[in-house]
N, C-alpha and C positions, 0 to 999 in steps of 0.2 A: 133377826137377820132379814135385808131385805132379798129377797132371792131373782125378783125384776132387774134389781143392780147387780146380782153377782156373776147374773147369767148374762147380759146385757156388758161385762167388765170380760167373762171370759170368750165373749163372741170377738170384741174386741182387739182379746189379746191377740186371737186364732187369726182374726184380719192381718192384725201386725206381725205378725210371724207367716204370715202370707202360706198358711196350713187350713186358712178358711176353703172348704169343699165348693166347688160350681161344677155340676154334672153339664157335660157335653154332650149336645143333641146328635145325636150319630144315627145315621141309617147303612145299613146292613146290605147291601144288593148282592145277591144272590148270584154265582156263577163270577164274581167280580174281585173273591177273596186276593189278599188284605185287604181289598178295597174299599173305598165308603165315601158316604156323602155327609160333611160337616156342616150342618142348620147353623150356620156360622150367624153372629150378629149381623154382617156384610152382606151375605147370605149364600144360600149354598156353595160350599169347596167341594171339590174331589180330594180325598185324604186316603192314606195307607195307616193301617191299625198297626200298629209294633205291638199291643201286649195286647193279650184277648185271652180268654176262660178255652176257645176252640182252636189251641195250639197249631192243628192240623187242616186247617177248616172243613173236620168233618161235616161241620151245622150247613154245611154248603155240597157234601159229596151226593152227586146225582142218586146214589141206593141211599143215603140217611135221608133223604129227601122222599124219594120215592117208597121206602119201609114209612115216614111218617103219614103222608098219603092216604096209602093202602089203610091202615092201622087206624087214622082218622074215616079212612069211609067206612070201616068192616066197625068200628066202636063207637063214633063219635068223636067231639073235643069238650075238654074240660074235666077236669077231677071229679064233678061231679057231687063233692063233699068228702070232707075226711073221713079217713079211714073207720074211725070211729061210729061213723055214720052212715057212710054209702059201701062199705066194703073194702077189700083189697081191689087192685085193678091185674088182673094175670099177669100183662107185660110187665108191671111193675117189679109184678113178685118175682119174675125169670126177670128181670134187669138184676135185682138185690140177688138172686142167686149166679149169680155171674161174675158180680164184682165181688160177694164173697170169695170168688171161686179167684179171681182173679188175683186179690188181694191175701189171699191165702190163711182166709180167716172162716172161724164157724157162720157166720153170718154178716150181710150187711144189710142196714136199713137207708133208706133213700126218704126225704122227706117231702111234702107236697109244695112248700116254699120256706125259706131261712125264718117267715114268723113263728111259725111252726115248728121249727130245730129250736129256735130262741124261747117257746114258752115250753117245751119241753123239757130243755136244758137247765132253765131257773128252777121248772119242779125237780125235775132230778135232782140238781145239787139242793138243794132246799129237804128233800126227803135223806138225803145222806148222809146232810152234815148236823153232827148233832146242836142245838140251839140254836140254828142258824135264823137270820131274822132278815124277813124281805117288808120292805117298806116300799112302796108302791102309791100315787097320786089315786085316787078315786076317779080321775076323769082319764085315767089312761082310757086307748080301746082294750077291750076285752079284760 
C-alpha cells in the first residue's frame, strides 16, 4: 500500500467535501468581548466571536484578570513541568477540588494541555482493554 497516495487521496477528498480545516488568525482584545481582530488575508477586520470555549467572557472579566495577575506575580508563569516532575501546583489542586465540587463528583483532574489528556487517554485505554494493540510511527514526537 502506498500510504503518500492514500493520505494525499484522503486530503483530497476532505478539500472536496470542503471539511478541509483552515484555522483563523484571531486576536482576542481584552475589555472588547465578543470582539476581535480577523488577521484576515486582506488584512485586519473587526469581527464579533459567535462561538468561543468563554461563554461568558469571563477570560476578560476585570477580577479573572486581575486573580491571574496577582497569582502570576505571587507564583510566576508557566507549568513549570508535569506533574510528574515539577509537582502539583496549589491553585490547581483547589481549581480540581471545586469542579469536583461543582460537578458533584469525588474528584476532578484538570490536565496541563489536551497532549497530555491525549497520551494519557491512549495509556489508559491501552492498560484496560484486554489485547489491545497501539501501532504507533517511530517518528511520532514523544
Amino acid at each position: 500500500m502506498n500510504y503518500d497516495d492514500s493520505f494525499a487521496d484522503s486530503l483530497a477528498r476532505l478539500r472536496s467535501e470542503r471539511r478541509y480545516r483552515v484555522f483563523t488568525d484571531l486576536e482576542r482584545v481584552a475589555g472588547r468581548f465578543p470582539r476581535a481582530i480577523w488577521h484576515s488575508p486582506q488584512g485586519p477586520k473587526d469581527i464579533v466571536i459567535w462561538c468561543s470555549n468563554d461563554y461568558l467572557g469571563m477570560g476578560q472579566h476585570p477580577k479573572v484578570i486581575g486573580a491571574m495577575v496577582e497569582t502570576a506575580t505571587r507564583m510566576g508563569t508557566g507549568a513549570g513541568g508535569t506533574r510528574n516532575i515539577a509537582g502539583n501546583n496549589h491553585p490547581l489542586v483547589e481549581l480540581e477540588r471545586e469542579l469536583a465540587d461543582l460537578h458533584r463528583k469525588e474528584a476532578a483532574l484538570v490536565f496541563t494541555s489536551g497532549y497530555i489528556s491525549n497520551q494519557t487517554a491512549i495509556a489508559s485505554l491501552a492498560k484496560l482493554m484486554p489485547n489491545c494493540l497501539i501501532l504507533s510511527d517511530p517518528l511520532n514526537h514523544n
